[in-house]
C-alpha positions as CSV (number, residue, x, y, z in Angstrom):
1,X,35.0,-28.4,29.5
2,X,34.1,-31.5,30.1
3,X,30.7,-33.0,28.8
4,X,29.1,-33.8,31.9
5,X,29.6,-30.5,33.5
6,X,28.4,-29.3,30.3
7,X,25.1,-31.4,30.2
8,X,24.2,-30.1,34.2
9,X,24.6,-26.4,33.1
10,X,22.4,-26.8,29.9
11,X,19.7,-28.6,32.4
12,X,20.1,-26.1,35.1
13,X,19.9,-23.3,32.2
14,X,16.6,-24.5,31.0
15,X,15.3,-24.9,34.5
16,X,16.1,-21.8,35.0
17,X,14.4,-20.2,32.5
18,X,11.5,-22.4,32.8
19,X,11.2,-21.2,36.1
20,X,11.0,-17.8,34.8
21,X,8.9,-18.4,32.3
22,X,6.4,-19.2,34.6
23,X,7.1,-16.6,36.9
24,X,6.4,-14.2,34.3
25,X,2.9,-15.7,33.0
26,X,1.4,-15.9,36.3
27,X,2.5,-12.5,36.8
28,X,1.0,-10.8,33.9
29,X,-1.6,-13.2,33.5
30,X,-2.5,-13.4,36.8
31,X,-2.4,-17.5,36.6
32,X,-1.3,-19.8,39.4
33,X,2.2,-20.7,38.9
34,X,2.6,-24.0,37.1
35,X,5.2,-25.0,39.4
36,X,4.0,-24.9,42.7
37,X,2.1,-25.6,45.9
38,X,-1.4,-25.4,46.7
39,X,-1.3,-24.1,50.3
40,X,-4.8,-24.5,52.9
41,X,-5.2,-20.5,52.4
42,X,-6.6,-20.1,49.3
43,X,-3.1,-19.6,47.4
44,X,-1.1,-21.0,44.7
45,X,2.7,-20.8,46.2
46,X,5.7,-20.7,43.2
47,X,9.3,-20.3,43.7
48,X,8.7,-16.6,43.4
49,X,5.2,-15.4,43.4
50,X,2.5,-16.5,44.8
51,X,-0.9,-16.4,43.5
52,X,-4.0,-15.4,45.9
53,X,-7.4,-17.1,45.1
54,X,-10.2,-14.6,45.7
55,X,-13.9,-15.0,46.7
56,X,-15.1,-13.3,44.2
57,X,-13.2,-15.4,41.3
58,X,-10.2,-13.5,40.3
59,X,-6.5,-14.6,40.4
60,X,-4.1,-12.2,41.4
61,X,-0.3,-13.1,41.6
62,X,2.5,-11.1,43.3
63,X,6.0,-11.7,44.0
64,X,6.5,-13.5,47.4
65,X,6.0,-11.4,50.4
66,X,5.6,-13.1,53.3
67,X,3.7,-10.2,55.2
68,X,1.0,-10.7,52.1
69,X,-2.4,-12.5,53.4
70,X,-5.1,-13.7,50.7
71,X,-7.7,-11.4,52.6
72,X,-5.4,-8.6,52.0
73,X,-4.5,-9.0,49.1
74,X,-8.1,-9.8,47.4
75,X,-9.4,-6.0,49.6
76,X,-6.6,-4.5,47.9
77,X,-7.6,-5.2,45.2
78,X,-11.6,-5.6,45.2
79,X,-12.8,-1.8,43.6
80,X,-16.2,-2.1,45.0
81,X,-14.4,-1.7,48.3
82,X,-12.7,1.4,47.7
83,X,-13.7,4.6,48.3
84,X,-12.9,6.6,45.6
85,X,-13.6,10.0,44.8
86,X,-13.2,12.8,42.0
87,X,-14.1,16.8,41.7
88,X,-16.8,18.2,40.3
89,X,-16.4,21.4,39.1
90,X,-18.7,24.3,38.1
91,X,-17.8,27.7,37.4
92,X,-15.8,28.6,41.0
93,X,-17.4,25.9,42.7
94,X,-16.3,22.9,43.3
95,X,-17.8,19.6,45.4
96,X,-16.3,15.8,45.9
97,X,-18.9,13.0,44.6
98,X,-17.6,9.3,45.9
99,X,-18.8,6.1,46.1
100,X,-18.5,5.6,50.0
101,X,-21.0,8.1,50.8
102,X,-23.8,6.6,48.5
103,X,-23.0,3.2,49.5
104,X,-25.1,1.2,51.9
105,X,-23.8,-2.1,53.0
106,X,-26.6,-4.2,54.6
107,X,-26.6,-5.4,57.8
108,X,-25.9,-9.2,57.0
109,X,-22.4,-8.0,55.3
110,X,-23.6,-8.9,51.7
111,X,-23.5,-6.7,48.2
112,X,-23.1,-2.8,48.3
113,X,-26.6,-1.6,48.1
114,X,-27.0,2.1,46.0
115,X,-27.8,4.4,48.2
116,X,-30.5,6.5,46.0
117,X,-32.8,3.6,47.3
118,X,-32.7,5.1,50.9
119,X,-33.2,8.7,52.5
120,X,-30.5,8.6,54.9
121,X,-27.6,10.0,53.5
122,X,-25.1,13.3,53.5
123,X,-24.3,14.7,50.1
124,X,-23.2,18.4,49.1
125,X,-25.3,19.9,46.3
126,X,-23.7,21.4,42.5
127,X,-25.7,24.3,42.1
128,X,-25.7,24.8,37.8
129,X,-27.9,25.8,35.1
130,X,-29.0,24.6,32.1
131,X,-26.5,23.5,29.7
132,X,-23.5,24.6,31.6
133,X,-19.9,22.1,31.9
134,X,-19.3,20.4,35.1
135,X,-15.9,19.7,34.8
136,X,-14.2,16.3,36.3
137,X,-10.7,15.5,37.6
138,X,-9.4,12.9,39.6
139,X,-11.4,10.5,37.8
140,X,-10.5,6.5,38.1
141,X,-10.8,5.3,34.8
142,X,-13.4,6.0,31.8
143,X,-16.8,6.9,31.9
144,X,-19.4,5.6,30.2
145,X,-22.9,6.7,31.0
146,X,-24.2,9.4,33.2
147,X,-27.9,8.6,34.8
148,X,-30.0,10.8,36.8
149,X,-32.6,10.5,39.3
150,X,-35.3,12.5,41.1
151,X,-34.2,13.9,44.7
152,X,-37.4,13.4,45.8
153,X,-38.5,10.4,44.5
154,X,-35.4,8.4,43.9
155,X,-36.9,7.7,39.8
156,X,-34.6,7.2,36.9
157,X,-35.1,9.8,34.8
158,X,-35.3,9.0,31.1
159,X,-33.2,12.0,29.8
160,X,-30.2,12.2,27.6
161,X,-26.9,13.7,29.4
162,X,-24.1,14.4,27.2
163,X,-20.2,13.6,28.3
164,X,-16.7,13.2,27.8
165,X,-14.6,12.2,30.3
166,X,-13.4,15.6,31.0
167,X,-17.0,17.3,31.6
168,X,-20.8,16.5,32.1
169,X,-23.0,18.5,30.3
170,X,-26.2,19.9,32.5
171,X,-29.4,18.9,31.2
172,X,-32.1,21.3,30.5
173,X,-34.5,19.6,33.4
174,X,-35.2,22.1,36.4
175,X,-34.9,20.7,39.9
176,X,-32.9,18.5,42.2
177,X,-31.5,15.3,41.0
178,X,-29.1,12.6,42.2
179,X,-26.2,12.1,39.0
180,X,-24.9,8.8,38.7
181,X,-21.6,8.2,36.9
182,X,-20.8,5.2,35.6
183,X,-17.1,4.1,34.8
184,X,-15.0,1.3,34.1
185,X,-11.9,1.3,36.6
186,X,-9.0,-1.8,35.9
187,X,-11.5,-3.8,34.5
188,X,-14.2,-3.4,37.0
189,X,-17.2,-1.3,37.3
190,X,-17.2,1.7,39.6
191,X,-20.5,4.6,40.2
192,X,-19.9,8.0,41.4
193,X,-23.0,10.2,42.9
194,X,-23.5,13.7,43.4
195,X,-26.3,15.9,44.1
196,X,-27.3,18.5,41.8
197,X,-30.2,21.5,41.5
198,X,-30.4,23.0,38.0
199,X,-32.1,25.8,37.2
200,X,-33.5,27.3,33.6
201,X,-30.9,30.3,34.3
202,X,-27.8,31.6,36.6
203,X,-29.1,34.6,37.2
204,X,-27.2,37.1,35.5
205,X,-29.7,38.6,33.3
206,X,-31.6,39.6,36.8
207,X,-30.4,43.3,38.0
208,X,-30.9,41.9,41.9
209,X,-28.4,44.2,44.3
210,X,-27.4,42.3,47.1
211,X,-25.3,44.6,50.0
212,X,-23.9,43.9,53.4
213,X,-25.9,46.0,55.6
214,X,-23.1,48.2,57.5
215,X,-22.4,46.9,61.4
216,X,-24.3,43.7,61.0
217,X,-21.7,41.3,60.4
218,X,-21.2,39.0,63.5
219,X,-19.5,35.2,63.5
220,X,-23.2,34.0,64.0
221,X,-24.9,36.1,61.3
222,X,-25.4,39.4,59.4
223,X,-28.2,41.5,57.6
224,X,-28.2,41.6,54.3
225,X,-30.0,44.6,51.7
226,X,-31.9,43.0,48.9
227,X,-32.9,45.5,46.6
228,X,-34.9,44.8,43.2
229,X,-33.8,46.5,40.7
230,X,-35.0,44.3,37.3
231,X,-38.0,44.8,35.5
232,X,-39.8,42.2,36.9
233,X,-41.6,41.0,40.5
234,X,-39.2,38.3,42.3
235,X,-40.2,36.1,45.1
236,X,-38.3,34.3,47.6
237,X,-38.0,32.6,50.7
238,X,-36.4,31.9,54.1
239,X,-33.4,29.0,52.7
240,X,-30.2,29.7,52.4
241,X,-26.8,27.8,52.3
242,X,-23.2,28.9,53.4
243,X,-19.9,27.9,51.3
244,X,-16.4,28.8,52.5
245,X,-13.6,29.6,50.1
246,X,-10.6,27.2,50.1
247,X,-7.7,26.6,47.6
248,X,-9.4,28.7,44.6
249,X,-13.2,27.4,45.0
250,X,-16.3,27.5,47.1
251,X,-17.3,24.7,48.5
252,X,-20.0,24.1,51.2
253,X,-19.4,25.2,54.6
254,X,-19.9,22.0,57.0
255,X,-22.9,22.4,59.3
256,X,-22.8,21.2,63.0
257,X,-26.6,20.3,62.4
258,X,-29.1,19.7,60.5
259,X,-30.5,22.8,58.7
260,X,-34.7,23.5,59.2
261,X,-36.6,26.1,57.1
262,X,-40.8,27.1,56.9
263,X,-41.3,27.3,53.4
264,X,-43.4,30.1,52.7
265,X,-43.1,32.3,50.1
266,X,-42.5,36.3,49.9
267,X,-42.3,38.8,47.1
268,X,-40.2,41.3,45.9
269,X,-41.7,43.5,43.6
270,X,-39.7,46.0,41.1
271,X,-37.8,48.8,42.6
272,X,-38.5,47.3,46.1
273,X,-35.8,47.5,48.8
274,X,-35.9,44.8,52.0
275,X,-33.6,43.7,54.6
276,X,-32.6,40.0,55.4
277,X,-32.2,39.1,58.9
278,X,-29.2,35.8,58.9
279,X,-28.3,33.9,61.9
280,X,-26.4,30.4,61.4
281,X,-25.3,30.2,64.4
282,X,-27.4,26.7,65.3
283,X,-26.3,25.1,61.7
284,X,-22.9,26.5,61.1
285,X,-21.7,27.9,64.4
286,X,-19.3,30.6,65.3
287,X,-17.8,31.4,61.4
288,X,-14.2,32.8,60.9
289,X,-12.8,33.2,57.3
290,X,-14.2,33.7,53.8
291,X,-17.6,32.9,52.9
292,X,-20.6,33.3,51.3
293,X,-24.4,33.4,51.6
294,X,-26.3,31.2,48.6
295,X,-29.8,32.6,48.8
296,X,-32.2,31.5,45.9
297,X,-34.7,33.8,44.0
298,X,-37.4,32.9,41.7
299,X,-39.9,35.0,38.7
300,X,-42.6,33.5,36.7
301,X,-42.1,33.0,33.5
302,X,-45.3,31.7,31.7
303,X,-46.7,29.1,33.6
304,X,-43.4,28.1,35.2
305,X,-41.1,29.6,37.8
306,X,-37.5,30.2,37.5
307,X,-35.0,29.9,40.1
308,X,-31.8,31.8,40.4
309,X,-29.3,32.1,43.1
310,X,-27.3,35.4,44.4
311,X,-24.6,35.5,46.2
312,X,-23.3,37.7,49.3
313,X,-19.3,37.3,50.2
314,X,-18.3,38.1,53.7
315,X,-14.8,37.5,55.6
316,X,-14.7,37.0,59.3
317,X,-11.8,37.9,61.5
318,X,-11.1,36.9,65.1
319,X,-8.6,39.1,67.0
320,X,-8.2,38.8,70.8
321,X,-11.5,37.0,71.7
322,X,-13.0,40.2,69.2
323,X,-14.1,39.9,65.5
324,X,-14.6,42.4,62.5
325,X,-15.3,42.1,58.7
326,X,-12.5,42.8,56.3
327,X,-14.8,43.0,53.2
328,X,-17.9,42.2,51.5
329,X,-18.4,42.0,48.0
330,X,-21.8,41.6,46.1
């Protein structure tokens, strides 16, 4: 061979891998390319990536695709703009906690606002007790803290929460409380809210019968027997919630509007025996599958009271514009 063709292909050989050398480092680096363009659009253009300039700071290079624009690109890519979500899991309930629905963007388009500041949001609520595993999956990432705040209030408050990244552990604080989550996703940080109401206890220790009252089981409603049969006085009142089983869990039963209760109080002493009167027609409307009723009860304990739920499972069936009940369990 002769030596000047031999001299191009050495030249063109190290060109060559020049030009993947920096190919590679702006690709796992996410550097501009050092050989390059600048272009008017906030990108670094190479011979085969192309590096987008974000607002916020970051570099982030891909391989040339011409459909790619910086703004898409830098979206794609921003976590805080993501919605993301995982499942929290209690015993055989099971709710979603996200960042969308506790994120309040203001109205001049800035930062992402936390939403515990403000009253007007949706949430579903994790009914647990003290000390009990809420289990997590589809988690982005690693946690590392868990905060909680007061419902009412919106307060930090100052309490230890223990954690893996598997499982949250329920602190021994009575009431309802907004848990923060706080991970690390691809280098960026990411918060996760759920609602939660703990109680001291779940309940089981309470003999409390709960029956379907035969022939009151509608789409809109039902009767339900209450029947006391601990060794202690039990109070209650008119609240209750409805969750719908799906795929192996309970999960809250959406409501077409907002639910309204008078809050007062009424007892249920030992060996007493009442009827519950149920319609959910205005907040859940006409029902058809497999629910439950979530009806909290309360004793005093000392000083304090302690809240417990009970539960009442129903299944509705619609045949030929008619309906009947398969089952009930309690």
């Amino acid at each position: 061979m002769k030596k000047g063709i031999k001299i191009t292909l050495i030249i063109i050989g190290v060109i060559v891998g020049i030009i993947l050398l920096d190919t590679i480092q702006a690709l796992v680096f996410n550097n501009n390319p050092i050989i390059g363009t600048q272009t008017k659009c906030r990108s670094k253009e190479g011979i085969f990536v192309t590096t987008y300039h974000c607002e916020n700071g970051k570099n982030i290079t891909k391989l040339k695709d011409s459909t790619c624009s910086t703004e898409t690109v830098c979206e794609e890519a921003d976590i805080s703009k993501m919605e993301h979500i995982i499942s929290v899991k209690s015993n055989d309930k099971i709710i979603d906690a996200n960042t969308g629905s506790f994120c309040y963007m203001n109205t001049s388009g800035g930062s992402c606002i936390d939403k515990i500041d403000f009253q007007d949001f949706t949430y579903d609520v994790m009914k647990s007790y003290y000390n009990n595993k809420l289990f997590v999956e589809n988690l982005d990432g690693t946690i590392k803290s868990i905060e909680l705040f007061d419902y009412s209030s919106k307060k930090f408050i100052d309490t230890k929460v223990e954690f893996t990244n598997e499982y949250i552990v329920t602190p021994s604080i009575s009431g309802p409380f907004i848990v923060k989550v706080n991970a690390t996703y691809q280098g960026n940080n990411i918060e996760y809210y759920f609602m939660i109401n703990i109680s001291k206890t779940n309940g089981d220790e309470i003999n409390l019968k709960i029956t379907l009252k035969e022939n009151s089981l509608s789409s809109v409603g039902l009767t339900m027997i209450v029947e006391n049969t601990s060794d202690r006085d039990l109070e209650y009142g008119n609240p209750y919630s409805i969750e719908k089983y799906e795929n192996g869990y309970w999960k809250s039963a959406p409501t077409i509007n907002d639910l309204y209760f008078t809050m007062p109080a009424f007892g249920l002493k030992k060996g007493e025996l009442k009827e519950l009167n149920i319609n959910w027609k205005y907040g859940y409307g006409n029902l058809k599958g497999k629910y439950r009723i979530v009806k909290d009860f309360s004793y005093k304990e000392n000083d304090d009271y302690v809240s417990f739920n009970k539960y009442l499972e129903f299944e509705i069936k619609w045949l030929e514009n008619s309906w009947f009940y398969e089952r009930s369990k309690y």
